[in-house]
VOKEPA-20204 format. One record per residue: residue number from 1; x, y, z of N, C-alpha, C in turn. Coordinates in steps of 0.2 Angstrom, whole numbers. Layout:
BEGIN
NUM X Y Z X Y Z X Y Z
...
REM end
This chain:
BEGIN
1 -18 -119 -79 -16 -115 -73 -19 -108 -73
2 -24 -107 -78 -26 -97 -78 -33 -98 -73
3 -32 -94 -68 -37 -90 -62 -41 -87 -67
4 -45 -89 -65 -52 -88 -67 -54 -82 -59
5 -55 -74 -60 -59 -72 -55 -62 -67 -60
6 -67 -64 -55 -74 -57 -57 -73 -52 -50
7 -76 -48 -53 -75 -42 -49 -82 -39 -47
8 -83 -33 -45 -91 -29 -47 -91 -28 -42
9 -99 -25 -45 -104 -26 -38 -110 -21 -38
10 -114 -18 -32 -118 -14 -34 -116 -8 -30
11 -115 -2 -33 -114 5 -31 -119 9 -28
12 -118 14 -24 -123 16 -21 -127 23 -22
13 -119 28 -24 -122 35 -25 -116 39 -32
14 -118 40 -35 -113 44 -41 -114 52 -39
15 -109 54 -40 -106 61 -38 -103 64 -46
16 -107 70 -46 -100 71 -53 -96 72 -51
17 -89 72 -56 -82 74 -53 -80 79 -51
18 -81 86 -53 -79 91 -49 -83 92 -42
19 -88 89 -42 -90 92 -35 -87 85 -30
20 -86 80 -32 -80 75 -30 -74 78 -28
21 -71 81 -30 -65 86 -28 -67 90 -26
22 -71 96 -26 -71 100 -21 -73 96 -15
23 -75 93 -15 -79 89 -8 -73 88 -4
24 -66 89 -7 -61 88 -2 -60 94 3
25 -62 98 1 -60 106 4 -63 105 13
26 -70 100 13 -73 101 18 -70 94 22
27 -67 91 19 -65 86 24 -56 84 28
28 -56 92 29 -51 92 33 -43 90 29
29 -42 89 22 -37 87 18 -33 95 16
30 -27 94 14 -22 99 13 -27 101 5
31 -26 107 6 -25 111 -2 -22 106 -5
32 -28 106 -14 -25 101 -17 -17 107 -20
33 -12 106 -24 -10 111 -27 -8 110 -33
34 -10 104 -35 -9 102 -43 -15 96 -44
35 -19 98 -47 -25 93 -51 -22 90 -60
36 -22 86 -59 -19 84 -70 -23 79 -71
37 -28 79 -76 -32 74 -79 -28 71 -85
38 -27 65 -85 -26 64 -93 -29 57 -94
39 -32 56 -98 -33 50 -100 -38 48 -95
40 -39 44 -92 -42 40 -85 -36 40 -79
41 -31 46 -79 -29 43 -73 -29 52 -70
42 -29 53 -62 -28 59 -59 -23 59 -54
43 -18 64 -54 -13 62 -50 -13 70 -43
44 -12 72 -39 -13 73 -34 -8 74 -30
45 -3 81 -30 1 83 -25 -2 88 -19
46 -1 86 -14 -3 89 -9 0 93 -5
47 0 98 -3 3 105 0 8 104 6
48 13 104 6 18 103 7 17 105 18
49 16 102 22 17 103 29 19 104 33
50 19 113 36 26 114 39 27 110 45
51 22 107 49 24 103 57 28 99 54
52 32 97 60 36 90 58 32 87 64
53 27 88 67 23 82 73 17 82 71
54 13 78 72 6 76 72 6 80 75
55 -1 85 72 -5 91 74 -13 88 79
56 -11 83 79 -18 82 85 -16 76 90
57 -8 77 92 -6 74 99 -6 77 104
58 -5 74 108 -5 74 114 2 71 118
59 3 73 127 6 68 128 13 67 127
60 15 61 128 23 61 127 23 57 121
61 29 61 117 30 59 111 38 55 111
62 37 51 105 45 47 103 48 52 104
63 54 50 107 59 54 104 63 53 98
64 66 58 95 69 61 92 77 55 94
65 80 54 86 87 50 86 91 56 91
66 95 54 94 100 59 97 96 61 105
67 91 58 107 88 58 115 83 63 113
68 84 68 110 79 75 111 72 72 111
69 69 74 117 61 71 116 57 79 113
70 51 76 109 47 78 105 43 82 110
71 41 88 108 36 93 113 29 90 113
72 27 89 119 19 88 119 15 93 115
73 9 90 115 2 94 110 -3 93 116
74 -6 93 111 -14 93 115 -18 87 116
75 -14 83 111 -20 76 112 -13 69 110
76 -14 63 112 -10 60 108 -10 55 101
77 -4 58 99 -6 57 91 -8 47 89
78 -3 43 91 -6 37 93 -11 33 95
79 -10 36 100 -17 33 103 -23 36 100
80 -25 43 98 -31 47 97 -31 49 90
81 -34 45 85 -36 47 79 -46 48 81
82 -47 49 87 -51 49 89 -59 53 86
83 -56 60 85 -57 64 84 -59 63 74
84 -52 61 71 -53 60 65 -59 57 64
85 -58 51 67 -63 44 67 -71 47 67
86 -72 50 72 -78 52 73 -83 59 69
87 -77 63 66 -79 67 60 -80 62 56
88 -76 57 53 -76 55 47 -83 49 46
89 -85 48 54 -92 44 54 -96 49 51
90 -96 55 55 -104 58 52 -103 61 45
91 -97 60 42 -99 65 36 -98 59 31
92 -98 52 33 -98 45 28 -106 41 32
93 -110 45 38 -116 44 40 -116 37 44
94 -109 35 46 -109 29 51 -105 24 48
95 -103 19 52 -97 14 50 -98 10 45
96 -92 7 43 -94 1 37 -98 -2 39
97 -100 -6 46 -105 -10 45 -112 -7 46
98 -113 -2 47 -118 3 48 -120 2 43
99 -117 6 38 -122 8 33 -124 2 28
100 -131 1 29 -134 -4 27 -136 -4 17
101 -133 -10 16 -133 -9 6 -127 -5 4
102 -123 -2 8 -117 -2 3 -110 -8 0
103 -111 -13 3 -105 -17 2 -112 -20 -3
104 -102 -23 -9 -105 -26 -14 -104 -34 -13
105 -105 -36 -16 -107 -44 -16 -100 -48 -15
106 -97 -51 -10 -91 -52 -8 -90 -59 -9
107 -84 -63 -5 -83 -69 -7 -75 -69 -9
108 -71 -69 -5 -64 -72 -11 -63 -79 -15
109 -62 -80 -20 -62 -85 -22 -55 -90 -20
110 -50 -86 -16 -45 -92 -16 -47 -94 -8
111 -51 -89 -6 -55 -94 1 -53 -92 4
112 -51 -97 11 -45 -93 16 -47 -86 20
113 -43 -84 24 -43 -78 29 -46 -74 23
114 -49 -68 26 -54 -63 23 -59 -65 19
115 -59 -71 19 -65 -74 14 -72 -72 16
116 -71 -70 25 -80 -67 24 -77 -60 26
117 -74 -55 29 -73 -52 30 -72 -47 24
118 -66 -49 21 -62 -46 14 -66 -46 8
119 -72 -51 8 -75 -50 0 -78 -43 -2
120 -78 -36 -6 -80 -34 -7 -77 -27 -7
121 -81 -22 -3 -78 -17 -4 -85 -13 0
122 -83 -6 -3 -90 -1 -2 -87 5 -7
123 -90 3 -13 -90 9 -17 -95 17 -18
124 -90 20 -16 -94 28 -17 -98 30 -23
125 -95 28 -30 -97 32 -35 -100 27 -41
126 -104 27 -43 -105 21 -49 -102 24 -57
127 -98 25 -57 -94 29 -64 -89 22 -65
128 -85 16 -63 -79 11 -67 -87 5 -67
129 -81 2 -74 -87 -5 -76 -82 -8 -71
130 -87 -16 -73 -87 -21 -65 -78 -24 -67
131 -74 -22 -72 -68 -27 -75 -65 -21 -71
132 -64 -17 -68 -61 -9 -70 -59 -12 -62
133 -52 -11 -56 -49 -11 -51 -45 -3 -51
134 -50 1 -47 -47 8 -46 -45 9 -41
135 -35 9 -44 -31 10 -37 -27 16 -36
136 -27 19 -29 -22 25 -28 -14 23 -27
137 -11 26 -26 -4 25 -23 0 31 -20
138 2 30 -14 3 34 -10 11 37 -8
139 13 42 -9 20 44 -8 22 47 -2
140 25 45 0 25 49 8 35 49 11
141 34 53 16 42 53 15 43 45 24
142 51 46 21 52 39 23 54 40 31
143 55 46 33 62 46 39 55 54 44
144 52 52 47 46 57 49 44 51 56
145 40 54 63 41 53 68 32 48 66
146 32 42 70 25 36 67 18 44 70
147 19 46 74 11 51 73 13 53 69
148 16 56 66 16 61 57 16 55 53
149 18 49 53 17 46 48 10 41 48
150 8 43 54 -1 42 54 -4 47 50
151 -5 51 53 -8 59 52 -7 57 43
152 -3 58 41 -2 57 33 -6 52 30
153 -4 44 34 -9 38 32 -14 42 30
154 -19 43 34 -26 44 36 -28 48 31
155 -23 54 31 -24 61 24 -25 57 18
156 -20 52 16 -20 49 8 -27 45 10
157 -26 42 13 -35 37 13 -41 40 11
158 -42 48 14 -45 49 13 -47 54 6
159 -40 55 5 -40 57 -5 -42 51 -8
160 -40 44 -6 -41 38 -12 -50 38 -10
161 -52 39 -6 -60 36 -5 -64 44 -9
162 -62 51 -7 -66 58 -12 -64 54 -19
163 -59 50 -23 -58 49 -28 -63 40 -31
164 -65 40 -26 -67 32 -28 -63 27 -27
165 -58 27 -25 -53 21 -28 -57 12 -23
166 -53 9 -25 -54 5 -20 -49 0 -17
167 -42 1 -17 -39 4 -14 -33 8 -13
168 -31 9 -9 -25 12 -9 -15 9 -6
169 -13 9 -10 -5 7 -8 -1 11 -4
170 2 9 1 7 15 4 15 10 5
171 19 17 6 27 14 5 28 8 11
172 33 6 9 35 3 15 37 6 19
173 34 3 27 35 2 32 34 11 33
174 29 12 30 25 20 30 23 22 36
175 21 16 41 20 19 50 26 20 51
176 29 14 53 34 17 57 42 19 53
177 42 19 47 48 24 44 52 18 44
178 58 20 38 62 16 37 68 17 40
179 68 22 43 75 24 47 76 21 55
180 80 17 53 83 10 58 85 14 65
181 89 21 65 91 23 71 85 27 75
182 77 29 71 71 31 77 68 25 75
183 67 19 73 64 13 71 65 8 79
184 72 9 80 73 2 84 73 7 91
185 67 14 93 67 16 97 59 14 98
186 57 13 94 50 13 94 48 8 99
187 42 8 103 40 2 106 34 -3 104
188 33 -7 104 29 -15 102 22 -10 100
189 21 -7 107 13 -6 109 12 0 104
190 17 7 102 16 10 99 14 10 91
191 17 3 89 16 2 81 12 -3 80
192 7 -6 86 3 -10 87 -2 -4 87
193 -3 2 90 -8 9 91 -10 9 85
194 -4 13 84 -5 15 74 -8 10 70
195 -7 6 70 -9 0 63 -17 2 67
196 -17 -1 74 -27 -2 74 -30 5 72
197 -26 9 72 -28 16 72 -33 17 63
198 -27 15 58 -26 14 51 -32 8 52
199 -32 5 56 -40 -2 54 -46 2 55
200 -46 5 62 -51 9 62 -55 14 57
201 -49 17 55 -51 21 49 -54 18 43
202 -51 12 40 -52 11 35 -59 7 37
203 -62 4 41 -68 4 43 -72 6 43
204 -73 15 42 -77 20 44 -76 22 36
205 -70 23 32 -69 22 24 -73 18 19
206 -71 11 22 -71 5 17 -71 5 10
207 -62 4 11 -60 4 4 -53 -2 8
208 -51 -3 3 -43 -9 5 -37 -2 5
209 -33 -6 8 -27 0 10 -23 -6 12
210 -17 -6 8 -11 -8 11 -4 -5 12
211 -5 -4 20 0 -2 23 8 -6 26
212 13 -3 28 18 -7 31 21 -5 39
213 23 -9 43 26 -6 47 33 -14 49
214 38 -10 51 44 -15 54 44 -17 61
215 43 -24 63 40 -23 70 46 -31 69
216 44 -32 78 45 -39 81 40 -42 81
217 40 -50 81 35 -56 82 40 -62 85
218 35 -63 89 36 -70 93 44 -68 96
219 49 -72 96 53 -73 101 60 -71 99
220 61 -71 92 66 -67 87 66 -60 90
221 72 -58 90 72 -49 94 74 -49 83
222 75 -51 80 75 -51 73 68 -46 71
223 68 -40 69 64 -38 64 61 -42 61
224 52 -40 57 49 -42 52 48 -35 48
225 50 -34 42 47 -29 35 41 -31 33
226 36 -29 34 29 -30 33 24 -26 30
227 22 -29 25 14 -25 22 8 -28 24
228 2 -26 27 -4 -26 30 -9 -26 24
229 -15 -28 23 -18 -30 19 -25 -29 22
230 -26 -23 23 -32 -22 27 -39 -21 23
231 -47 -25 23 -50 -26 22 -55 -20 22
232 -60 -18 19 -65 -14 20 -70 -15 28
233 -70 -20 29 -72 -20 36 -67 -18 42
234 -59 -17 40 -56 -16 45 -49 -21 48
235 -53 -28 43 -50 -33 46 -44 -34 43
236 -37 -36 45 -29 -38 42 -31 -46 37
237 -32 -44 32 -33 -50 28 -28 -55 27
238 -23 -53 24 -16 -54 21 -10 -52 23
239 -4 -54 26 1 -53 26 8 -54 21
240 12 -50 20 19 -53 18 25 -51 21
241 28 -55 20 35 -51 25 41 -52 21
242 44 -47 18 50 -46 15 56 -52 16
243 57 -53 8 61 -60 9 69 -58 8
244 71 -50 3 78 -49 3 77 -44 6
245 82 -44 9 84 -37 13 90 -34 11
246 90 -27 10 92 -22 6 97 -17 14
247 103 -17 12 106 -10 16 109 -14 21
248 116 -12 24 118 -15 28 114 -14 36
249 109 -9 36 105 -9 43 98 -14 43
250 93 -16 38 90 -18 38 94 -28 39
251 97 -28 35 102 -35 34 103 -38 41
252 107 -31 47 108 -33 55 102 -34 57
253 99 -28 56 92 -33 61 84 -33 59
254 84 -35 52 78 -40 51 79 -46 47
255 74 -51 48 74 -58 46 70 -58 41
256 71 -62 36 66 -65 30 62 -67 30
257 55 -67 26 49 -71 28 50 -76 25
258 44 -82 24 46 -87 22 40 -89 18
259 36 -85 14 27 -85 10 29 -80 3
260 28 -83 -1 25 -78 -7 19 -76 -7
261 16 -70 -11 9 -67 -7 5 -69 -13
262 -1 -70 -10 -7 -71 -17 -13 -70 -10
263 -18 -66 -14 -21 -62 -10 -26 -60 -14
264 -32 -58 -13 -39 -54 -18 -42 -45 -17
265 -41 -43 -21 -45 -39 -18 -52 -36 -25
266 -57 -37 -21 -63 -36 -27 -62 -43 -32
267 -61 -48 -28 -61 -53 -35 -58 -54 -40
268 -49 -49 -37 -44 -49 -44 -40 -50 -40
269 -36 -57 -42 -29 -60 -39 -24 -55 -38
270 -21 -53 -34 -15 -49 -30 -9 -54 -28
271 -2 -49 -30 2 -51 -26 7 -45 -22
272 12 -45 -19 14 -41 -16 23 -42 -16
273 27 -38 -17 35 -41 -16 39 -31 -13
274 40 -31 -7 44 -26 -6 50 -25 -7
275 49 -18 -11 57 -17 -10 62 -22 -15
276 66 -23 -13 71 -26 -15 68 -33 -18
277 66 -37 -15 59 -40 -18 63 -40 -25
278 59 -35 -30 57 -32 -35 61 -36 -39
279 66 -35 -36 75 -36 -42 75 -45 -43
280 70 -48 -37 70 -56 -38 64 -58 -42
281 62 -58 -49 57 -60 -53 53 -64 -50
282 56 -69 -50 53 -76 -46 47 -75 -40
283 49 -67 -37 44 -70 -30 37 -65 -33
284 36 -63 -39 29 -60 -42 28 -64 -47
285 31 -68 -51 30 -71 -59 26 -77 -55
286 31 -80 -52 26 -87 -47 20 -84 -45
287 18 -79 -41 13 -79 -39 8 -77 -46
288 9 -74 -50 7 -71 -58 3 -80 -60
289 10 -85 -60 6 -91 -63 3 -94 -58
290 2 -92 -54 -3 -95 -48 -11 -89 -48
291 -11 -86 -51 -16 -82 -53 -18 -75 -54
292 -11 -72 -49 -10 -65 -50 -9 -62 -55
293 -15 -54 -55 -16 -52 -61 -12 -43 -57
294 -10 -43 -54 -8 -35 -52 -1 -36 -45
295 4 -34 -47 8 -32 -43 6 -28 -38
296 8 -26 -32 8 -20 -28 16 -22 -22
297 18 -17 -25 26 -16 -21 29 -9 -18
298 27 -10 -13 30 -5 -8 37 -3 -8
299 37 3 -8 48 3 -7 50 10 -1
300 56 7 -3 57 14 4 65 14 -1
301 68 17 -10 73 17 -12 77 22 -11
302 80 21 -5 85 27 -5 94 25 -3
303 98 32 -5 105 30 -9 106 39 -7
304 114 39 -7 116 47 -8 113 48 -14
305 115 54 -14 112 58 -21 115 57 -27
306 122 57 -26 125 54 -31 123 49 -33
307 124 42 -29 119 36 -31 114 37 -33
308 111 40 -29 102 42 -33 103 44 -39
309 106 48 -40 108 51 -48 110 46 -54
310 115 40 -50 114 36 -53 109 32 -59
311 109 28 -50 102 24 -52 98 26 -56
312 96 32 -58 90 34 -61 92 34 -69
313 98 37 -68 100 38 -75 103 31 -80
314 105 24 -74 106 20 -76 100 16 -79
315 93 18 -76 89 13 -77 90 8 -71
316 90 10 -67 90 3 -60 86 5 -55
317 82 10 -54 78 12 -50 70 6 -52
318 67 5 -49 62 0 -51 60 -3 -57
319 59 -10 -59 58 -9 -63 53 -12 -65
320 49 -9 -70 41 -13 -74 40 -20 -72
321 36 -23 -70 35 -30 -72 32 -33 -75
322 27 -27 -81 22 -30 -85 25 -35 -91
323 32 -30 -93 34 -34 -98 37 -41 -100
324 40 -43 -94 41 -51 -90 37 -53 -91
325 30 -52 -86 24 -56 -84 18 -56 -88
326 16 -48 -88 10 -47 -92 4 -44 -86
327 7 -41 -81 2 -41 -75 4 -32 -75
328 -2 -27 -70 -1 -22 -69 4 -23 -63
329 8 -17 -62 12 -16 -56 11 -7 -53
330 11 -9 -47 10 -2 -44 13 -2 -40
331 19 2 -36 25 5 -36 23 10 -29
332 23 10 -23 23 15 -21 29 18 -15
333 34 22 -18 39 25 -15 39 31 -10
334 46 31 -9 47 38 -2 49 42 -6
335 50 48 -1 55 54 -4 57 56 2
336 62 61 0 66 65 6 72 62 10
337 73 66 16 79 64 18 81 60 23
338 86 55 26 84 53 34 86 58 40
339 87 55 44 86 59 52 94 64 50
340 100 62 49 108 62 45 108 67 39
341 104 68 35 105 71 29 108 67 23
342 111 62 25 115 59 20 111 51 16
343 104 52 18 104 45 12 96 50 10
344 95 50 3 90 53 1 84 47 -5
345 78 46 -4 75 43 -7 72 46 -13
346 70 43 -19 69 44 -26 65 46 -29
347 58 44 -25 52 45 -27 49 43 -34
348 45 47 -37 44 41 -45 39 35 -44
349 34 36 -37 30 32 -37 24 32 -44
350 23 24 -48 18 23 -53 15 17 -52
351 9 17 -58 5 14 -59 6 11 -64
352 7 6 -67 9 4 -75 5 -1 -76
353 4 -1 -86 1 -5 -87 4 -12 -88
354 -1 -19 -90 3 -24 -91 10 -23 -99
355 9 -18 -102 14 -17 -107 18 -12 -105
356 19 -11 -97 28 -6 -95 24 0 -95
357 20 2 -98 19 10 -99 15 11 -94
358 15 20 -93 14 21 -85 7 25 -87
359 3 23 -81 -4 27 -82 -5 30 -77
360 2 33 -72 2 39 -68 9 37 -62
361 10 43 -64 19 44 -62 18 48 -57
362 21 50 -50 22 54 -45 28 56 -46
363 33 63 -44 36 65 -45 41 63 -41
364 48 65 -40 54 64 -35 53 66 -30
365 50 72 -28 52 76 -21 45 74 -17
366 40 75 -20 31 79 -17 28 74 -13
367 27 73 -6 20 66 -5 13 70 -9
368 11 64 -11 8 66 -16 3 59 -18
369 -2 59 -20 -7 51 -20 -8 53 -28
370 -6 48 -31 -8 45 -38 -14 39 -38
371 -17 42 -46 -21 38 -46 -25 31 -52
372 -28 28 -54 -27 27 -60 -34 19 -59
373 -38 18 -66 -40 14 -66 -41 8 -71
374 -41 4 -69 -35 -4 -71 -41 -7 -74
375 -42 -8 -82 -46 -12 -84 -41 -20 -82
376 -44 -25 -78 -41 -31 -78 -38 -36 -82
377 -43 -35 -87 -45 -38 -93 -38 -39 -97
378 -35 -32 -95 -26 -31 -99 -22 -37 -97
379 -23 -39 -89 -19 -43 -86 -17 -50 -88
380 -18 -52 -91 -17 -61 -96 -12 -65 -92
381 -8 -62 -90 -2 -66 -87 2 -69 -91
382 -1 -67 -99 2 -73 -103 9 -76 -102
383 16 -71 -101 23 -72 -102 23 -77 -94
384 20 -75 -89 19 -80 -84 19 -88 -86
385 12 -88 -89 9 -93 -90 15 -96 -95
386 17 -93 -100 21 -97 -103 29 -100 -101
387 30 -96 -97 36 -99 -93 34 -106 -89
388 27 -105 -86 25 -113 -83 24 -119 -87
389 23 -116 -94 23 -123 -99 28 -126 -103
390 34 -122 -104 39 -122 -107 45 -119 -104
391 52 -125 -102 53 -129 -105 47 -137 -101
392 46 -142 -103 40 -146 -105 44 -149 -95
393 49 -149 -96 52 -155 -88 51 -150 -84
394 50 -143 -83 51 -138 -76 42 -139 -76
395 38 -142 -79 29 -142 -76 28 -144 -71
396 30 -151 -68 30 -151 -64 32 -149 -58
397 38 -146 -57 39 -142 -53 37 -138 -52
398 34 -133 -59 30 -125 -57 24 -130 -54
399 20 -134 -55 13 -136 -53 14 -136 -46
400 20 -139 -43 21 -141 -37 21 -133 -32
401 25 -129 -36 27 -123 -32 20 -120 -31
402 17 -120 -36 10 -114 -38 5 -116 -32
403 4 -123 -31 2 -128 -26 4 -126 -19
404 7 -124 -17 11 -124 -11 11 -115 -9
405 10 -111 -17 10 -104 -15 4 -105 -11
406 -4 -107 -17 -8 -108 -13 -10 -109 -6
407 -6 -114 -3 -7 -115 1 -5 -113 8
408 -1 -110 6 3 -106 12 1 -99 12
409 -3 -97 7 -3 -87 7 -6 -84 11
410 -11 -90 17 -14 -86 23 -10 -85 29
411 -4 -88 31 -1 -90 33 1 -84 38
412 2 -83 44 3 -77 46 13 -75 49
413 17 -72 45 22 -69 47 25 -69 53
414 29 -72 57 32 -73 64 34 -76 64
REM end
């Protein structure tokens, strides 16, 4: 049952590293206010924002829980990343498809959606060998209006591509916020803006980013919790839709999805479980014996303070998955408070290796993008695999399940 994948490809231009980071200063990103090297990994808090609106909207904005509507700006923050998009052409010198010879040699091998779109990438810098998956993870707070939680998207993006990565994770449901009382005011078309807004960008990027937003589909007035798996060209490769639902508000009103995730990026099997997810082994370790070599789990872990205080100190806040399965796990959480002041999120976003240990931590309070570079090669899957072959009677059943992961991982959520 072991997935057989490869990665690489051919790189186009190497930059040293300092001049890599300074390079952020010209493109419009917050003051870095803390740089830490250790080892191969760099973590990255970013200067804390006094606006609480997107600074280049326009227009009418959401409002505010309690009726208050949001003061106009100048441009609208939803609809018009406009501005961004078109800086960020000329100083990337034209779009993903533009630039000719940067994409590397593509192909997914489990097939399926994104197989011509999704193989590859566009790498900046020739510095990681071709086994090496360099991923960011993005911290961002949970309870902020969807053009501030653009505005932010865009900002980390563009820290993971000055840094090489290829790609980036962000928390759950990062567009449109995890707070149920500005959530269920949002409408269709708004959180339908924002995501093409994020495809756009990552087009003109070209690096993977997986984002999430809480939206309706099809004829269920039932919510879907969703993570976005958008491809270097732009295009939504992969989907998955959250199978436990966590808190008695998400419980009212969203539904389960009904897919385990298996997915590629660069040629190294992925899977994906949010949130609460995390606590049911089964819905990563399956995908693990079906090929996946890296978790990527979105969260939005928030509790009173006391709680919080708990959890953390109990050991129940997230937990590793390498040492289960044998796979890397990355982790990306909120901070801060909601719209109420009474439920506060943990933060603690990581990157961990196949053995538990962390090869780059984000702090409690700060949004802030972590980074780190994943020899794959750690990834074996072994305690996976071995669950699939022992006891001798459950084989064919995993065969059967692992079969059916496959089969259904294109599968679009609705």
């Amino acid at each position: 049952m072991r997935f057989e994948g490869g990665g690489g490809g051919q790189d186009t231009k190497v930059l040293p590293y300092e001049e890599r980071c300074n390079g952020l200063a010209g493109k419009g990103v917050p003051a870095l206010q803390q740089r830490t090297t250790a080892g191969f990994f760099t973590a990255f808090r970013m200067t804390p924002r006094r606006e609480t609106l997107f600074d280049c909207a326009q227009g009418r904005r959401s409002p505010r829980p309690g009726g208050q509507e949001q003061a106009p700006a100048e441009r609208d923050g939803v609809g018009a990343g406009e501005r961004d998009r078109e800086e960020w052409r000329m100083e990337r010198g034209g779009t993903y498809d533009q630039r000719e010879g940067e994409r590397e040699p593509g192909g997914l091998g489990l097939g399926g959606a994104g197989g011509e779109g999704g193989g590859g990438g566009t790498r900046r810098w020739a510095m990681n060998a071709p086994n090496v998956l360099q991923v960011s993870v993005s911290q961002q707070h949970w309870a902020q209006g969807i053009e501030r939680n653009l505005r932010r998207t865009i900002e980390h993006i563009r820290i993971a591509w000055e840094e090489g990565s290829d790609v980036i994770l962000f928390p759950e449901a990062n567009l449109t916020g995890y707070d149920f009382p500005y959530l269920l005011g949002l409408s269709a078309g708004e959180t339908e803006r924002a995501l093409e807004q994020v495809q756009e960008f990552v087009r003109d990027a070209g690096l993977y980013v997986i984002c999430g937003t809480i939206q309706r589909r099809g004829d269920d007035e039932r919510f879907l919790n969703l993570a976005h798996v958008i491809a270097p060209n732009g295009e939504i490769i992969h989907e998955y839709a959250k199978i436990q639902m966590a808190g008695e508000e998400e419980q009212r009103y969203c539904r389960p999805g009904n897919k385990l995730s298996l997915f590629e990026i660069k040629g190294f099997a992925a899977t994906i479980v949010i949130c609460r997810d995390g606590r049911h082994p089964e819905l990563y370790r399956l995908p693990a014996m079906a090929g996946a070599q890296i978790l990527f789990q979105p969260a939005c872990s928030t509790e009173t303070v006391e709680a919080l205080w708990w959890k953390r100190e109990a050991g129940r806040a997230t937990q590793a998955a390498g040492p289960t399965t044998s796979i890397f796990h990355c982790c990306a959480n909120t901070v801060g408070q909601d719209y109420g002041g009474k439920q506060t999120s943990s933060g603690g976003s990581f990157i961990k290796h196949p053995t538990g240990l962390s090869l780059a931590e984000a702090d409690w309070y700060s949004e802030m993008v972590i980074t780190a570079r994943l020899e794959m090669g750690a990834a074996d899957r072994r305690y996976a695999l071995a669950s699939a072959e022992q006891p001798e009677f459950l084989q064919a059943d995993y065969q059967r399940i692992i079969e059916e992961i496959r089969a259904r991982k294109d599968e679009r959520p609705g």
